[in-house]
C-alpha positions as CSV (number, residue, x, y, z in Angstrom):
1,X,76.2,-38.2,23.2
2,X,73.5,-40.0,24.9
3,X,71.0,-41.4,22.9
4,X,67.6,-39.8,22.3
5,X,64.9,-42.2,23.9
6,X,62.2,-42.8,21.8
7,X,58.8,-41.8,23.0
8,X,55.2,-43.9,21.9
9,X,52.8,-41.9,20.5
10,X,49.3,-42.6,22.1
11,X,46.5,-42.9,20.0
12,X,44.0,-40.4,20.4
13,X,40.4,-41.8,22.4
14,X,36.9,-40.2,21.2
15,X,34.5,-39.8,23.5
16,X,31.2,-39.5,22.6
17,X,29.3,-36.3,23.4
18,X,27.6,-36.1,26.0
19,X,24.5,-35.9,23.8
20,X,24.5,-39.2,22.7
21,X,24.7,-40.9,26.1
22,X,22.1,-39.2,27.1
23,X,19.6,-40.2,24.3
24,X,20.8,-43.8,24.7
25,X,19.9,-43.9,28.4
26,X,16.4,-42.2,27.5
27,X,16.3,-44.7,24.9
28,X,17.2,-47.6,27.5
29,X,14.7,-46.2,30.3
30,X,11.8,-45.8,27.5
31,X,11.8,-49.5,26.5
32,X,12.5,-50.8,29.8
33,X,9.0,-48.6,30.9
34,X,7.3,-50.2,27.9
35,X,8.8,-53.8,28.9
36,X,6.9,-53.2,32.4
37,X,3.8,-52.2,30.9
38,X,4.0,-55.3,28.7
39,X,4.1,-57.5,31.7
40,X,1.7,-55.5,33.8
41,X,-1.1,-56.2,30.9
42,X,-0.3,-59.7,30.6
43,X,-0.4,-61.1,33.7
44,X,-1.5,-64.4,34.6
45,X,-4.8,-63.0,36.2
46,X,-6.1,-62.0,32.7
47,X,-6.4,-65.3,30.8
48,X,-9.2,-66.3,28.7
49,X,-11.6,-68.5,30.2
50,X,-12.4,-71.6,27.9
51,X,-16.4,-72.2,28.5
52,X,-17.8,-75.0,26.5
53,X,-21.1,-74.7,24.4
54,X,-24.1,-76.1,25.7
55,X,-26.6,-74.6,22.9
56,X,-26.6,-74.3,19.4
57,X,-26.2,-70.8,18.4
58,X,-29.2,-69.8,16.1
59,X,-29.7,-67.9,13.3
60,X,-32.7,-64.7,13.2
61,X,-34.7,-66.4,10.8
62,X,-37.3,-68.4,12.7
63,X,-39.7,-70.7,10.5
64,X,-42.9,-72.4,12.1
65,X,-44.7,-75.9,11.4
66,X,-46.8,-76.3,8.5
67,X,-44.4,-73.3,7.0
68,X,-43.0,-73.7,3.3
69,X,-39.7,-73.1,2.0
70,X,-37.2,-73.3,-0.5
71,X,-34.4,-75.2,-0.5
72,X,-32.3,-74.8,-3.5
73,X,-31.2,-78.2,-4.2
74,X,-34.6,-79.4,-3.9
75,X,-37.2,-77.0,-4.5
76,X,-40.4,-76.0,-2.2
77,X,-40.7,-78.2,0.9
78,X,-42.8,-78.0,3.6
79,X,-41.8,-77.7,7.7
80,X,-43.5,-81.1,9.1
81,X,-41.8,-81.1,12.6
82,X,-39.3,-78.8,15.0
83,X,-37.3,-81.3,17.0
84,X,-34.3,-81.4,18.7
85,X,-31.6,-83.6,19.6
86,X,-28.4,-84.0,22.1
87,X,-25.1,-84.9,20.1
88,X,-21.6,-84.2,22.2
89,X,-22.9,-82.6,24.8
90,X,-24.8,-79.6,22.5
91,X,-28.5,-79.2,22.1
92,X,-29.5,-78.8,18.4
93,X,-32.9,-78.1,17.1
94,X,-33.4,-78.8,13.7
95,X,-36.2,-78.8,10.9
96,X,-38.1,-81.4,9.1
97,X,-38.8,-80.5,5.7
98,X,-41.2,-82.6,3.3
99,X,-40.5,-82.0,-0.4
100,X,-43.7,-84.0,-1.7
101,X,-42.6,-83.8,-5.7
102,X,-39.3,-85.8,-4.3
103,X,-41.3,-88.0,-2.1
104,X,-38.1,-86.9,0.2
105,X,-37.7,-85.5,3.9
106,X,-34.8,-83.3,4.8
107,X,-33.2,-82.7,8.5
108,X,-32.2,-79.0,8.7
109,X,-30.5,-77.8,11.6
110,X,-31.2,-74.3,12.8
111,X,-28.1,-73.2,12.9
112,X,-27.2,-74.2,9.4
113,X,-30.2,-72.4,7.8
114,X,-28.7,-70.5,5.7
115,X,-30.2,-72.0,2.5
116,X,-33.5,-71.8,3.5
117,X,-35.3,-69.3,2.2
118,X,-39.5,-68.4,2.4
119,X,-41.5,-69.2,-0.3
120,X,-41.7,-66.0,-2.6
121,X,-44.4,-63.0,-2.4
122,X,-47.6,-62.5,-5.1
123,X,-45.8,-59.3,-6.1
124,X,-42.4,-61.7,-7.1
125,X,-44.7,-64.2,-8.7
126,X,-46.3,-61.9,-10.5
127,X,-42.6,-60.7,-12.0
128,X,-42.0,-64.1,-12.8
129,X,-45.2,-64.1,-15.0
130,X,-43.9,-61.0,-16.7
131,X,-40.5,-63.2,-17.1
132,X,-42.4,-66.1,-19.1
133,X,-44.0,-63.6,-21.0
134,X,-41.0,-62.3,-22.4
135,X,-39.3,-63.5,-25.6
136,X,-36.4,-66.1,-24.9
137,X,-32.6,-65.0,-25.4
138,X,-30.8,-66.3,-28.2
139,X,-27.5,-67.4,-27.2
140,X,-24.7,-68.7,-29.8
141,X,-22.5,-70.7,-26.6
142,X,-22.3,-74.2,-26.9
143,X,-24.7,-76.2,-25.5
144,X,-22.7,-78.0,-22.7
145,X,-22.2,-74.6,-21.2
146,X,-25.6,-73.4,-21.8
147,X,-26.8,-76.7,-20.0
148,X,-24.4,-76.1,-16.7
149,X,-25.8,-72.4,-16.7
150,X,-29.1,-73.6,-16.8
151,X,-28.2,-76.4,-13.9
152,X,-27.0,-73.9,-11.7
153,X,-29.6,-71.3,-12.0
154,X,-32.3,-74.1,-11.3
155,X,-29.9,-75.0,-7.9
156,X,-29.5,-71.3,-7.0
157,X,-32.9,-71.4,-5.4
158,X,-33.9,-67.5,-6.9
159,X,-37.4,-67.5,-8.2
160,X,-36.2,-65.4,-10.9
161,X,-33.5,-67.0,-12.1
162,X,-35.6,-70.2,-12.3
163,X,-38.2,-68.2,-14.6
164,X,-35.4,-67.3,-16.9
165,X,-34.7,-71.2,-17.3
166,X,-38.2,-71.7,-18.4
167,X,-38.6,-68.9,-20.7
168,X,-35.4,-69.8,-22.6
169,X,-35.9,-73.5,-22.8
170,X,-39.7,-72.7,-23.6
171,X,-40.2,-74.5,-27.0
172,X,-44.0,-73.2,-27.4
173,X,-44.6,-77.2,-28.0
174,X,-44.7,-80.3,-26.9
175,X,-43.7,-82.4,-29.4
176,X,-40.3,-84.6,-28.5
177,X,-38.6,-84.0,-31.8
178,X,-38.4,-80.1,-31.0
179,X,-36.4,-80.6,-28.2
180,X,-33.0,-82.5,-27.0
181,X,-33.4,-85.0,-24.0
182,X,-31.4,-83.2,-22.1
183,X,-33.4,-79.6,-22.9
184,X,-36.3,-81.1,-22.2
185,X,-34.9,-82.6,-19.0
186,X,-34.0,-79.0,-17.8
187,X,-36.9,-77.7,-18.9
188,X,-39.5,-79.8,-17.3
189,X,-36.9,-79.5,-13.7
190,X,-37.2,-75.9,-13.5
191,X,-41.2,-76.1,-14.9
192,X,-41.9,-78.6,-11.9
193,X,-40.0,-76.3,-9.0
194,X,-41.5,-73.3,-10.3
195,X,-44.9,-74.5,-10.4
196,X,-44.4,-75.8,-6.8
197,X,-44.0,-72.1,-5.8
198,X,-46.6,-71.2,-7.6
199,X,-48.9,-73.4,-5.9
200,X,-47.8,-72.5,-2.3
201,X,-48.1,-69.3,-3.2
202,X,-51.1,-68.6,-4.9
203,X,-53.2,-71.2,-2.9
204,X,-54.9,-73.0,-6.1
205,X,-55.0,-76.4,-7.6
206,X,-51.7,-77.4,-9.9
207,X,-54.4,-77.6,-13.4
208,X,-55.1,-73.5,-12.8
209,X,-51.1,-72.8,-12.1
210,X,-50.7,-74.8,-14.9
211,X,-52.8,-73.2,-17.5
212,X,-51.7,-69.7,-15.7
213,X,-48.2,-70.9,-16.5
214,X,-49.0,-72.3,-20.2
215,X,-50.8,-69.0,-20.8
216,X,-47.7,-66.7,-20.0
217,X,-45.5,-68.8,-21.8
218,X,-47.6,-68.8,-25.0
219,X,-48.3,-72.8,-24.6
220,X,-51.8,-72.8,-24.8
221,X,-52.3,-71.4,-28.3
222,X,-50.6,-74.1,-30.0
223,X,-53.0,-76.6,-28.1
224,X,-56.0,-74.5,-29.3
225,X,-54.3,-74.6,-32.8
226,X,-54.0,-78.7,-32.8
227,X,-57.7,-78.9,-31.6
């Protein structure tokens, strides 16, 4: 008998349906449409120009000569001179500021006065006479913290803040032994700059701010008492 020839079995080939093919070619023409607009948007006629700066941007604030101000550092100065000045092909325009209980002058540039501030209203200076006239906090901290608190609220150039300072570290005295050196160092720093404001403010001579001052704080009854 003639042998049986053995036949290969073919493996069976899935197609994919049709529906597939279709959403991959959808697919395909979707991004290659988002690929154009890509390139259509950033073309080479739509790069930024680089333009240099020729002036010194300013800031809305606008102070005058003969103006005062605050600097928080440094305390009340006065505006002596608006000048300006050409460094790296920029013009700047910058203040002069005379701090007369520093004996110093600072150059403020116009751009970069931010810390500046105007010398306070008769309706804050009137709050910080209600501040003095306060009783003083108590506080149980050590006095190495205390002190840097105290620092910094004499630096952060707010009126009230500075009042606080004076009020606590008010000893209703001026004897030496009542007081540390360095309380009495921080006391007489934020005494001075707030009796600076007091004077630009109020317009009188620094013997009537200071027996103003004295008064709130209760000062001037222990040198009636002594008398």
């Amino acid at each position: 008998m003639p042998k049986k020839k053995k036949v290969k079995k073919t493996k069976k080939i899935k197609i994919p349906k049709k529906v597939k093919i279709i959403k991959v070619k959808n697919k395909l023409k979707s991004d290659a449409k988002v690929s154009e607009k890509k390139i259509t948007t950033t073309g080479a006629d739509e790069k930024p120009e680089i333009k240099k700066i020729k002036k010194q941007p300013t800031e809305k604030r606008i102070y005058n000569l003969k103006d005062y101000v605050v600097y928080p550092k440094h305390g009340v100065g006065k505006i002596t001179a608006v000048e300006k000045a050409t460094i790296g092909e920029i013009d700047i325009q910058f203040y002069k500021i005379f701090v007369e209980k520093e004996k110093l002058t600072l150059t403020v540039p116009i751009n970069q006065q931010s810390k500046l501030r105007p010398i306070s209203s008769i309706n804050q200076i009137n709050k910080c006479i209600s501040i003095l006239k306060t009783k003083h906090k108590i506080k149980r901290t050590m006095w190495s913290r205390r002190a840097q608190e105290y620092d910094q609220k004499i630096n952060s150039g707010k009126i009230y803040e500075l009042a606080e300072v004076v009020k606590d570290l008010n000893k209703n005295t001026d004897i030496i032994a009542d007081q540390s050196y360095s309380e009495r160092q921080l006391f007489e720093k934020a005494y001075e700059r707030l009796k600076s404001e007091f004077e630009a403010v109020i317009k009188t001579s620094p013997e009537d701010v200071q027996k103003k001052m004295d008064k709130a704080l209760g000062r001037t009854q222990i040198e009636s008492e002594a008398e």
